[in-house]
FIMIDREN-384317 format. One line per field, with one value per residue: residue number from 1; residue in three letters; chain; x, y, z of N, C-alpha, C in turn. Coordinates in nm, 2 decimals. Example, Ala and Ser with C-alpha at 12.3 -4.5 7.8 and 13.67 -1.06 7.14 Angstrom:
! FIMIDREN-384317
nr = (1 2) $
rest = (ALA SER) $
kette = (A A) $
n.x = (1.32 1.28) $
n.y = (-0.57 -0.22) $
n.z = (0.78 0.71) $
ca.x = (1.23 1.37) $
ca.y = (-0.45 -0.11) $
ca.z = (0.78 0.71) $
c.x = (1.32 1.29) $
c.y = (-0.33 0.00) $
c.z = (0.78 0.79) $
This chain:
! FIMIDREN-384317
nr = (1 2 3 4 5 6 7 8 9 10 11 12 13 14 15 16 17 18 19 20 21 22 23 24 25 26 27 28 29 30 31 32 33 34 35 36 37 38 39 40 41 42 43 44 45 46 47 48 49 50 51 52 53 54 55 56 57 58 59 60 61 62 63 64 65 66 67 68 69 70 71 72 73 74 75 76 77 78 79 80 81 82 83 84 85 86 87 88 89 90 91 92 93 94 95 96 97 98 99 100 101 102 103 104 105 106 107 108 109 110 111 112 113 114 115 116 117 118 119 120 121 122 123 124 125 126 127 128 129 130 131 132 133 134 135 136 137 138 139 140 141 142 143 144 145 146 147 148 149 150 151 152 153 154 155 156 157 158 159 160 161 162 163 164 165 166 167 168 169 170 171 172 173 174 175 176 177 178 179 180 181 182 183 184 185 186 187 188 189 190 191 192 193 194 195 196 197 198 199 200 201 202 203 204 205 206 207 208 209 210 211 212 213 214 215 216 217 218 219 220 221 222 223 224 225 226 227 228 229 230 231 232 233 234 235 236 237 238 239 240 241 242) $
rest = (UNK UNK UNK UNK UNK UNK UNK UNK UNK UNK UNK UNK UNK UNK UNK UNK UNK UNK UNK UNK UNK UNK UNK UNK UNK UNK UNK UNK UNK UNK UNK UNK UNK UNK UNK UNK UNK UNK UNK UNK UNK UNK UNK UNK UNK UNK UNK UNK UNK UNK UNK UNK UNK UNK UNK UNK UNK UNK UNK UNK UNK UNK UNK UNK UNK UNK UNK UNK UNK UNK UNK UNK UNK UNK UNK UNK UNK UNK UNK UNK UNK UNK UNK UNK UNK UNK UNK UNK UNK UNK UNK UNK UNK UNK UNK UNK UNK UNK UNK UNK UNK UNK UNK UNK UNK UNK UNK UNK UNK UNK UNK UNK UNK UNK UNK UNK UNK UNK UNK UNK UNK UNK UNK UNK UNK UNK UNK UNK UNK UNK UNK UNK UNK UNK UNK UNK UNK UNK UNK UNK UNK UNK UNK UNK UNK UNK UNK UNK UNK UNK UNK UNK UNK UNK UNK UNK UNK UNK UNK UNK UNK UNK UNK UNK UNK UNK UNK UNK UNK UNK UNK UNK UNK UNK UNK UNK UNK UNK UNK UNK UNK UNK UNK UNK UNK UNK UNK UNK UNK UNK UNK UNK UNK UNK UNK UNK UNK UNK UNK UNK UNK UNK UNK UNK UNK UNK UNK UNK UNK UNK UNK UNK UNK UNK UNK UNK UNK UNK UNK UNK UNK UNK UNK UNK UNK UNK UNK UNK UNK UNK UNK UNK UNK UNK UNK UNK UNK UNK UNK UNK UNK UNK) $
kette = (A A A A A A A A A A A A A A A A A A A A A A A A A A A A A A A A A A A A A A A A A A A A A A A A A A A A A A A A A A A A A A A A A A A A A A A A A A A A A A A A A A A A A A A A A A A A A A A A A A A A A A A A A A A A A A A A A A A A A A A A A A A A A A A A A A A A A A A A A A A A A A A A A A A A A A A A A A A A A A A A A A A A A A A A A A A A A A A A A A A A A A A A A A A A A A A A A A A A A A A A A A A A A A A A A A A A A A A A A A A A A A A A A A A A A A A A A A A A A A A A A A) $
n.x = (14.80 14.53 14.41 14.07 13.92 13.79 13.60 13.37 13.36 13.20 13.30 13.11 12.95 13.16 13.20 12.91 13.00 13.16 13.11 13.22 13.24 13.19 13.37 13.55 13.62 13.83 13.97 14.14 14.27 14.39 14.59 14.72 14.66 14.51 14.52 14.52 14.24 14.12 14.10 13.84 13.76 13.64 13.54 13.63 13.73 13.70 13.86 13.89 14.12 14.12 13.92 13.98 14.24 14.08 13.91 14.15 14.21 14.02 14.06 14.27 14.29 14.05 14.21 14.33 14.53 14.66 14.56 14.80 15.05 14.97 14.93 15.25 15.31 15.18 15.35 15.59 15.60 15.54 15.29 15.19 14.87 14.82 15.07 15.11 14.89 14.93 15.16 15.12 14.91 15.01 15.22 15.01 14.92 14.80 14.99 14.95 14.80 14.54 14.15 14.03 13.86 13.50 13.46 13.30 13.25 13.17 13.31 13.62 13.58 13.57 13.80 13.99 13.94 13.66 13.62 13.94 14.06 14.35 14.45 14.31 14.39 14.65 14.59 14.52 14.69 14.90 14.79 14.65 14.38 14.12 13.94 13.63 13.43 13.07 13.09 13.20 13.42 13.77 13.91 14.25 14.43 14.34 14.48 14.66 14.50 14.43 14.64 14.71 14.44 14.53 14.74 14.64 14.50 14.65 14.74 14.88 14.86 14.64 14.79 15.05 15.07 14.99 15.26 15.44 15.35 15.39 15.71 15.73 15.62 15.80 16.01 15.92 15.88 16.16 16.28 16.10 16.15 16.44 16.42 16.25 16.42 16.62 16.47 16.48 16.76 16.83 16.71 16.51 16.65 16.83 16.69 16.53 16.74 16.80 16.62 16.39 16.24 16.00 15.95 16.07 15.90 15.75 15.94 16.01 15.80 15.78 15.98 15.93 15.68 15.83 15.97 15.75 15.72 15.97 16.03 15.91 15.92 16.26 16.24 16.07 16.23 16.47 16.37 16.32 16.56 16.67 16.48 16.48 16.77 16.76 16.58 16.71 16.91 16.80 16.65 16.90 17.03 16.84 16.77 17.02 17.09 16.91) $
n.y = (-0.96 -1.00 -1.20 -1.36 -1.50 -1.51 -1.33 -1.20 -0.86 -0.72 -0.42 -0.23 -0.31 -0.32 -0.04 0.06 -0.08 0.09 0.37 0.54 0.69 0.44 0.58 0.75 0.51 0.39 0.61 0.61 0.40 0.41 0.62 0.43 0.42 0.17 -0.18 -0.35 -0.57 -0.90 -1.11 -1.27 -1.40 -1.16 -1.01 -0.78 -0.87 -0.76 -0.75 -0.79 -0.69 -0.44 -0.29 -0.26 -0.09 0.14 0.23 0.34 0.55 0.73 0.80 0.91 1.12 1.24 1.33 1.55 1.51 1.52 1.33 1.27 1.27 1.03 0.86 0.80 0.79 0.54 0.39 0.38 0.23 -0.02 -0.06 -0.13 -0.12 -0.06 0.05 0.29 0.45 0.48 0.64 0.83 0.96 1.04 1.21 1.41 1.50 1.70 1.95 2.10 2.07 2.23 2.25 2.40 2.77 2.87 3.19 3.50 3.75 3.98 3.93 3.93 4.22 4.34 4.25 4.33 4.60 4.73 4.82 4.81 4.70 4.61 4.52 4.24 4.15 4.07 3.93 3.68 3.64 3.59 3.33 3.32 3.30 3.13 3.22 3.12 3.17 3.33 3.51 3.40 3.31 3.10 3.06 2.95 2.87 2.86 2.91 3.15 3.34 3.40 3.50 3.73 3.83 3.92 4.01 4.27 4.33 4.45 4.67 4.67 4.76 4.60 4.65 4.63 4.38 4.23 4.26 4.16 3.89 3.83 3.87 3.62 3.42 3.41 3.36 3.09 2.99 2.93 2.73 2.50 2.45 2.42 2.13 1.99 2.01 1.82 1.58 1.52 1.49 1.32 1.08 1.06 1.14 0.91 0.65 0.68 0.69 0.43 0.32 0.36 0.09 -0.15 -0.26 -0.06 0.19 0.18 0.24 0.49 0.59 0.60 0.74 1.01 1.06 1.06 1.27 1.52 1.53 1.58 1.80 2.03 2.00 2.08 2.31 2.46 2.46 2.59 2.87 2.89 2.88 3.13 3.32 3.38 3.47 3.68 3.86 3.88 4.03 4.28 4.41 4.45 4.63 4.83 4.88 4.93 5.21 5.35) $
n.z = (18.57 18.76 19.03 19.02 19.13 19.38 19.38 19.11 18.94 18.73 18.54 18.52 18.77 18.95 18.95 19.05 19.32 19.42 19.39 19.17 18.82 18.57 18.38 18.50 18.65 18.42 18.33 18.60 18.55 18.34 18.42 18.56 18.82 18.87 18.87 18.60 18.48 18.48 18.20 18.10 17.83 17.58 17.84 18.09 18.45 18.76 19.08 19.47 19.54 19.35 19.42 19.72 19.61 19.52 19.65 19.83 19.63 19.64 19.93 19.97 19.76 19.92 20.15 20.05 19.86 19.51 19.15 19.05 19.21 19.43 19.21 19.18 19.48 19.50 19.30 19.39 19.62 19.58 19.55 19.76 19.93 20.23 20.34 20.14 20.21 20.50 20.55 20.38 20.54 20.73 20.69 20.52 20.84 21.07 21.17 21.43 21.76 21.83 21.80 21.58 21.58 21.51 21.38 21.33 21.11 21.22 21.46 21.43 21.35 21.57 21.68 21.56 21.52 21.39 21.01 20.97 20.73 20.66 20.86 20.90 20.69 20.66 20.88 20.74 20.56 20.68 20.79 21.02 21.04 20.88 20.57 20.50 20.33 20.31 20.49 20.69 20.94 21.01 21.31 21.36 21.52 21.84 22.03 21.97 21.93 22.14 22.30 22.12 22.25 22.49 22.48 22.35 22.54 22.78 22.69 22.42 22.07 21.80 21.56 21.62 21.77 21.56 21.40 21.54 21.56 21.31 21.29 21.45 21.27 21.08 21.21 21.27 21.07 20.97 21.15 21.11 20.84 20.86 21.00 20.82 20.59 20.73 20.76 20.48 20.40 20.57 20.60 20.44 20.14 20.13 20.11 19.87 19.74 19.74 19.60 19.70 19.85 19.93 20.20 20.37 20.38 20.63 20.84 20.70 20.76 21.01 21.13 21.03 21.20 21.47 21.39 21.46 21.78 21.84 21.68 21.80 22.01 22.10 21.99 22.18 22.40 22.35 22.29 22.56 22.64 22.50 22.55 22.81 22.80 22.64 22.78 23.02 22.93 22.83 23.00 23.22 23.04 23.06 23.34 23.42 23.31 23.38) $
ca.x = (14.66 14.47 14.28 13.93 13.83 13.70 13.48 13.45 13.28 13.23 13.36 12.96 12.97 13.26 13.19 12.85 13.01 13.31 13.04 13.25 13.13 13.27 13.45 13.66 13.75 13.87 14.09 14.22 14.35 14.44 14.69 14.81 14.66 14.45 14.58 14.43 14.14 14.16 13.99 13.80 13.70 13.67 13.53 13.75 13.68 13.77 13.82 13.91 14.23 14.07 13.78 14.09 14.29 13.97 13.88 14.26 14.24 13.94 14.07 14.42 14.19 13.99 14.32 14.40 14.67 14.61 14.59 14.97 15.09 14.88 15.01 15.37 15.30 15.17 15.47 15.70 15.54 15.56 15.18 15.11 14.79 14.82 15.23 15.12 14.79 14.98 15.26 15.02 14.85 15.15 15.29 14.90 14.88 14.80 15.10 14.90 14.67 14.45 14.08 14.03 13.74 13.46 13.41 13.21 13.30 13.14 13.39 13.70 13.61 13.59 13.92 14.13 13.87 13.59 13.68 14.02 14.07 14.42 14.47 14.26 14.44 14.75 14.60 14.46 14.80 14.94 14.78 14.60 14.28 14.08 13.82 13.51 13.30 12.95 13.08 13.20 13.58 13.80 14.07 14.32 14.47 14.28 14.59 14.72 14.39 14.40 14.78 14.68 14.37 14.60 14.84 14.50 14.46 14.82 14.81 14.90 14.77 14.58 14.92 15.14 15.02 15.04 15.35 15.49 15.32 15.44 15.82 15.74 15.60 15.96 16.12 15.89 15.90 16.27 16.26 16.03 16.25 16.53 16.36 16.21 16.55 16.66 16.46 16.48 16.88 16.88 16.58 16.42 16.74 16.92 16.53 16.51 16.86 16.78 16.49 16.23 16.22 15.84 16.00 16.16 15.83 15.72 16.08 16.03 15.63 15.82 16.11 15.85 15.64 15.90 16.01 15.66 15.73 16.15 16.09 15.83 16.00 16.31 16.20 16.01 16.34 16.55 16.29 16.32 16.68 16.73 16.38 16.57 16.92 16.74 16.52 16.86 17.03 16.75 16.67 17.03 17.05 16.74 16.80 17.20 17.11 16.80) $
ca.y = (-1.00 -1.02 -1.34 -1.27 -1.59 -1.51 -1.23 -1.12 -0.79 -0.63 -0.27 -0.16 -0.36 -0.21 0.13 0.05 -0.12 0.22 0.48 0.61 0.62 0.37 0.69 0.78 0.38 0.38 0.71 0.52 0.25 0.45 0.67 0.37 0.40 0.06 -0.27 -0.42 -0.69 -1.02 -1.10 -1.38 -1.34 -0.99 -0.88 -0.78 -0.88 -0.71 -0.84 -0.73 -0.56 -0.35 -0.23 -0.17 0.02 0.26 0.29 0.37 0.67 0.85 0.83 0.98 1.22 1.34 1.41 1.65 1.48 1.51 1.21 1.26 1.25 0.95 0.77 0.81 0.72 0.39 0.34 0.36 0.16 -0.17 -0.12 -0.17 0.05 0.00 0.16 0.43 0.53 0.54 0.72 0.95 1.02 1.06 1.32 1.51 1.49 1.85 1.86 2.17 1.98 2.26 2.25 2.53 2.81 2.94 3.28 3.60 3.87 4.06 3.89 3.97 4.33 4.39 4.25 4.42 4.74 4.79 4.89 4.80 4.56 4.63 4.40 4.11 4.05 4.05 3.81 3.60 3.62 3.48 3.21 3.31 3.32 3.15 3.27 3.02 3.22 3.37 3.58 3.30 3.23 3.00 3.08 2.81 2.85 3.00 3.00 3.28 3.44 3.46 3.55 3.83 3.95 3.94 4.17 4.38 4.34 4.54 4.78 4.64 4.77 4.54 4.62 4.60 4.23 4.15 4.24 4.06 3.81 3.79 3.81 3.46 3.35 3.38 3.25 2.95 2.93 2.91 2.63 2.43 2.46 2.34 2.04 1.94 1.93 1.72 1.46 1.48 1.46 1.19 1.01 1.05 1.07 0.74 0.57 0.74 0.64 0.27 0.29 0.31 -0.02 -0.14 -0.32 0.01 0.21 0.19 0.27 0.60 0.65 0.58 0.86 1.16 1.09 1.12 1.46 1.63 1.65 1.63 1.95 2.07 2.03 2.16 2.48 2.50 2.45 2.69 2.97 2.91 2.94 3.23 3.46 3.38 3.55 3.83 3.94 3.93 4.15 4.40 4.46 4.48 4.78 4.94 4.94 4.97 5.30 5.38) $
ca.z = (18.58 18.88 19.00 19.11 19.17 19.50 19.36 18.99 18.91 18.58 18.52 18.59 18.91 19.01 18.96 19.19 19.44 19.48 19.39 19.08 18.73 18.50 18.27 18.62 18.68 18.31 18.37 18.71 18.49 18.20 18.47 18.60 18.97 18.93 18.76 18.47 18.51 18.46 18.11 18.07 17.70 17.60 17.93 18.22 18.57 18.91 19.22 19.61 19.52 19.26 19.56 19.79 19.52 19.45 19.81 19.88 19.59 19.71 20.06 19.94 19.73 20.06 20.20 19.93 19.71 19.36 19.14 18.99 19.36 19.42 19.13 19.23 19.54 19.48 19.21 19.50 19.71 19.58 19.55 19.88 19.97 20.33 20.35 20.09 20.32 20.66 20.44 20.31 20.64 20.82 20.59 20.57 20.96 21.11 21.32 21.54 21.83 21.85 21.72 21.52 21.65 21.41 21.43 21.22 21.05 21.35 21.55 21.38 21.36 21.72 21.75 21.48 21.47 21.24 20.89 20.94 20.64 20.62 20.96 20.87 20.56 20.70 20.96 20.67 20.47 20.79 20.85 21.18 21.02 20.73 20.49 20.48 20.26 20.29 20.59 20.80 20.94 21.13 21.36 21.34 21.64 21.93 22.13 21.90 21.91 22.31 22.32 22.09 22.29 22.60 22.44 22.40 22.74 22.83 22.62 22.31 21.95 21.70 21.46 21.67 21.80 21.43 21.37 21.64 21.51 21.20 21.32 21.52 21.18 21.03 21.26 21.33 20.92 20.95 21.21 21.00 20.73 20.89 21.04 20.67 20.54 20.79 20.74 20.36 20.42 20.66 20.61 20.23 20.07 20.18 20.07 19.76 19.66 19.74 19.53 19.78 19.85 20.00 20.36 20.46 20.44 20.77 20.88 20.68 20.83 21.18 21.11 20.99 21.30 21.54 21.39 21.54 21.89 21.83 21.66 21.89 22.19 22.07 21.96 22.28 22.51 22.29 22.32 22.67 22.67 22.41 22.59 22.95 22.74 22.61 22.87 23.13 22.86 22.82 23.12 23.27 23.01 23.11 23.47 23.43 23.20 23.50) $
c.x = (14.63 14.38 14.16 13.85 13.72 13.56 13.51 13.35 13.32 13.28 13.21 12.93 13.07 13.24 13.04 12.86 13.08 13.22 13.10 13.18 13.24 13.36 13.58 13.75 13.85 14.03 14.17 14.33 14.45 14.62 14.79 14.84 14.58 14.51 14.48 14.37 14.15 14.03 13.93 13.71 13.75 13.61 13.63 13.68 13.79 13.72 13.84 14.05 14.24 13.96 13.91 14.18 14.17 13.97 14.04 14.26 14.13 14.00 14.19 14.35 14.13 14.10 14.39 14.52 14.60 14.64 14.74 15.05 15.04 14.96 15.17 15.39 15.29 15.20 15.55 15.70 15.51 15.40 15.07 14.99 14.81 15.00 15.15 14.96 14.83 15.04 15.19 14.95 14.91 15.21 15.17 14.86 14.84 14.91 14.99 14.80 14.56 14.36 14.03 13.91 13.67 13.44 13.33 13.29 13.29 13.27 13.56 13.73 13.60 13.73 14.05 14.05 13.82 13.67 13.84 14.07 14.19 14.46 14.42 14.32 14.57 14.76 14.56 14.61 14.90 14.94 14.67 14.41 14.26 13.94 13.77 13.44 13.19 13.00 13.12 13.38 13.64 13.92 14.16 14.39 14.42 14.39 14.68 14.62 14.41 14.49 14.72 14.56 14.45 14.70 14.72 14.49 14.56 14.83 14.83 14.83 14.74 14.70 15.02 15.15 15.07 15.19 15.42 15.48 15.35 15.62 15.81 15.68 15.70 16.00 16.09 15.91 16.06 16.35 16.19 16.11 16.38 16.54 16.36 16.35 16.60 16.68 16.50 16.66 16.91 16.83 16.53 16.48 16.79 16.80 16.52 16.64 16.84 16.65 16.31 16.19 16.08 15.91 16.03 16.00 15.82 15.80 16.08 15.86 15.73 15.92 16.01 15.75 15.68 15.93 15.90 15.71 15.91 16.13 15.99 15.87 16.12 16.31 16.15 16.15 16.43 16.51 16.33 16.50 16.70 16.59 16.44 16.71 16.82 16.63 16.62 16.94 16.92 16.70 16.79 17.03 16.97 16.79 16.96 17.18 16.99 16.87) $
c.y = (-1.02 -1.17 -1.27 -1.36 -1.61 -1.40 -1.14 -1.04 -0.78 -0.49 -0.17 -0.20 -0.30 -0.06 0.13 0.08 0.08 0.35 0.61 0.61 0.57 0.44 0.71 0.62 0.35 0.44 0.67 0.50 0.33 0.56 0.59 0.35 0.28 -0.06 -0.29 -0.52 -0.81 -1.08 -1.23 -1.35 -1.19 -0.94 -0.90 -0.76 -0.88 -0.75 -0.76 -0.64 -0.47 -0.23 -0.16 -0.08 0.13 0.33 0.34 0.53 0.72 0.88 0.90 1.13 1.33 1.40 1.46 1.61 1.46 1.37 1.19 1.20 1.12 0.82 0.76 0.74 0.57 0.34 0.27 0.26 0.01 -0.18 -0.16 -0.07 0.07 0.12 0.31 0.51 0.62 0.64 0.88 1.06 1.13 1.24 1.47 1.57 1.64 1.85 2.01 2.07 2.02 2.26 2.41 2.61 2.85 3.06 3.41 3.70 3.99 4.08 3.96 4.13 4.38 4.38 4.35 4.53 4.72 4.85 4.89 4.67 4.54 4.51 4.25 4.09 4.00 3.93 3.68 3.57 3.50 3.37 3.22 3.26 3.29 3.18 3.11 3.03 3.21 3.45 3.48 3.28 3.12 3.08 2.97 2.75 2.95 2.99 3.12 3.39 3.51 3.52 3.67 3.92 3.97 4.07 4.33 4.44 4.45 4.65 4.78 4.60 4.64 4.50 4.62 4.49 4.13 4.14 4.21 3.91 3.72 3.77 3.67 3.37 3.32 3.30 3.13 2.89 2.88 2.77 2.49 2.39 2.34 2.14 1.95 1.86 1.83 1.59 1.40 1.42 1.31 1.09 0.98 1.04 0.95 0.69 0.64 0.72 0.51 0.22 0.26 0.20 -0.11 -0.16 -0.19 0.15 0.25 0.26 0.43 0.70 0.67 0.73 0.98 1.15 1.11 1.26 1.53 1.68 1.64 1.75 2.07 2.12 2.10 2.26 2.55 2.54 2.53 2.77 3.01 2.98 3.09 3.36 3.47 3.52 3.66 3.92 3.99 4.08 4.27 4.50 4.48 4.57 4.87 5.01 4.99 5.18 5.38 5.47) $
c.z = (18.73 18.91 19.13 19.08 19.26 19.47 19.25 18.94 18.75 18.60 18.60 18.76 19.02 19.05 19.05 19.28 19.49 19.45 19.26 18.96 18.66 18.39 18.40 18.62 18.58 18.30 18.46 18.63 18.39 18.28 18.56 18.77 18.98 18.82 18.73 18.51 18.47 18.30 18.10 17.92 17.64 17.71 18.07 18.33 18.64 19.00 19.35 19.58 19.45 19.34 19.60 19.68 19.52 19.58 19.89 19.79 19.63 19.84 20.06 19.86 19.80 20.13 20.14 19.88 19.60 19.30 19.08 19.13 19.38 19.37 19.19 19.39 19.55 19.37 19.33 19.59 19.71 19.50 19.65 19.95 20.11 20.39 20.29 20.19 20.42 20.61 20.45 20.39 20.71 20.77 20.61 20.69 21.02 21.22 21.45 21.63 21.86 21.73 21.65 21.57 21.52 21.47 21.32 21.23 21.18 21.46 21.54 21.35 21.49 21.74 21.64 21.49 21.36 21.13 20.83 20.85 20.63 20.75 20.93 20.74 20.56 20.85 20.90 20.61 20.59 20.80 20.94 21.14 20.87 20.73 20.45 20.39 20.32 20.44 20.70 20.78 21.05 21.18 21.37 21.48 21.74 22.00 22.10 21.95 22.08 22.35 22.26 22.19 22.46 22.59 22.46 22.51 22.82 22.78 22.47 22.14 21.88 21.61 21.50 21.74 21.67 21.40 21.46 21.60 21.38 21.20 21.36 21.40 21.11 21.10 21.29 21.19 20.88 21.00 21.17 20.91 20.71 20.92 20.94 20.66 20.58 20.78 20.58 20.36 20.45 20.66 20.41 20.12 20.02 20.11 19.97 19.69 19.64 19.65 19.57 19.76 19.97 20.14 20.40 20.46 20.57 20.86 20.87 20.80 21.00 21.17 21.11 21.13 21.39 21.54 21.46 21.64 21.88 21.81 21.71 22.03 22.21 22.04 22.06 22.37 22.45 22.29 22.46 22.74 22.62 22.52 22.70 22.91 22.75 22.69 22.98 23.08 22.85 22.92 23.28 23.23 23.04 23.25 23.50 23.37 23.32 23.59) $
């Protein structure tokens, strides 16, 4: 039970104040993402930790977790909305820093060539580029977009930009990969054996935000090593073979 002495709504009240209808706060309860109300009689009254619970699932909601996810969450959690938020954030975060560009259909056919559908789907499958609808896209990353029309710039085809592009998709998909596990290993495991215990939270929120730029920076400085190798070695055989 809840005490909601300091402030006791009804179920109609409630659903008001949080802007849901009283069939959704019901379903909440009934899934086991809001505790039960404090009855005085037959009717049940909610208080300030019933508001924050609601206003913690829409805001988990807006950052696309479904409510199953959600629930589980704030199992683990002791309960606590503000751990499972940061948590939640943390996790959702965009790790890229750039802002994405809009751009038009117009746009996109200049750069791969008119009529070529066969490029833009392969830059949508990608990643590089999403579909908005009504004729309208984003590029996600304009520093791909400018690397790409730089290649343009040299010389360098439309599909043959892509498929460059899609190699460094692998391999950055591979790098990612590695990363993940890492933490699940080292980090999500250990806390998931212990029963996710609420205190250590923060500990885990602190662990997953370090990984960004750890595995940011590392990938940058091993590029740098490994493009240094293989530009020595191919052009030693060019000019050796010259």
């Amino acid at each position: 039970m809840t005490d909601v002495a300091d402030e006791a709504l009804t179920i109609d009240e409630l659903a008001r104040r949080t802007g849901l209808t009283v069939r959704n706060i019901r379903a909440h309860q009934a899934r086991g993402l809001l505790p039960p109300p404090a009855l005085r009689g037959r009717t049940g009254f909610y208080g300030p930790e019933h508001l924050a619970r609601l206003e913690l699932v829409k805001a988990l909601q807006a950052d696309g977790f479904n409510l199953e996810a959600i629930r589980r969450l704030l199992e683990h959690a002791g309960g606590s909305t503000d751990a499972v938020l940061r948590f939640a954030r943390a996790v959702r975060a965009p790790w890229e820093e750039e802002e994405p560009r809009a751009v038009s259909l117009e746009d996109l056919h200049e750069r791969f060539g008119a009529g070529n559908a066969a490029l833009l789907r392969r830059a949508l499958e990608l990643g590089l580029v999403r579909d908005l609808g009504g004729g309208r896209f984003e590029e996600r990353s304009p520093r791909l977009a400018a690397a790409a029309e730089e290649l343009a710039r040299l010389g360098v085809g439309a599909d043959r930009a892509i498929a460059v592009l899609e190699a460094v998709h692998r391999a950055a998909d591979a790098v990612a990969r590695a990363y993940v596990e890492l933490f699940l290993e080292a980090v999500w495991q250990p806390f998931e054996a212990a029963g996710r215990p609420p205190e250590r939270w923060p500990a885990v929120q602190e662990a997953l935000e370090a990984l960004r730029p750890l595995a940011s920076d590392s990938l940058l400085a091993m590029f740098g090593l490994v493009m240094g190798e293989r530009t020595e070695e191919a052009f030693g055989r060019e000019l050796g073979d010259g």
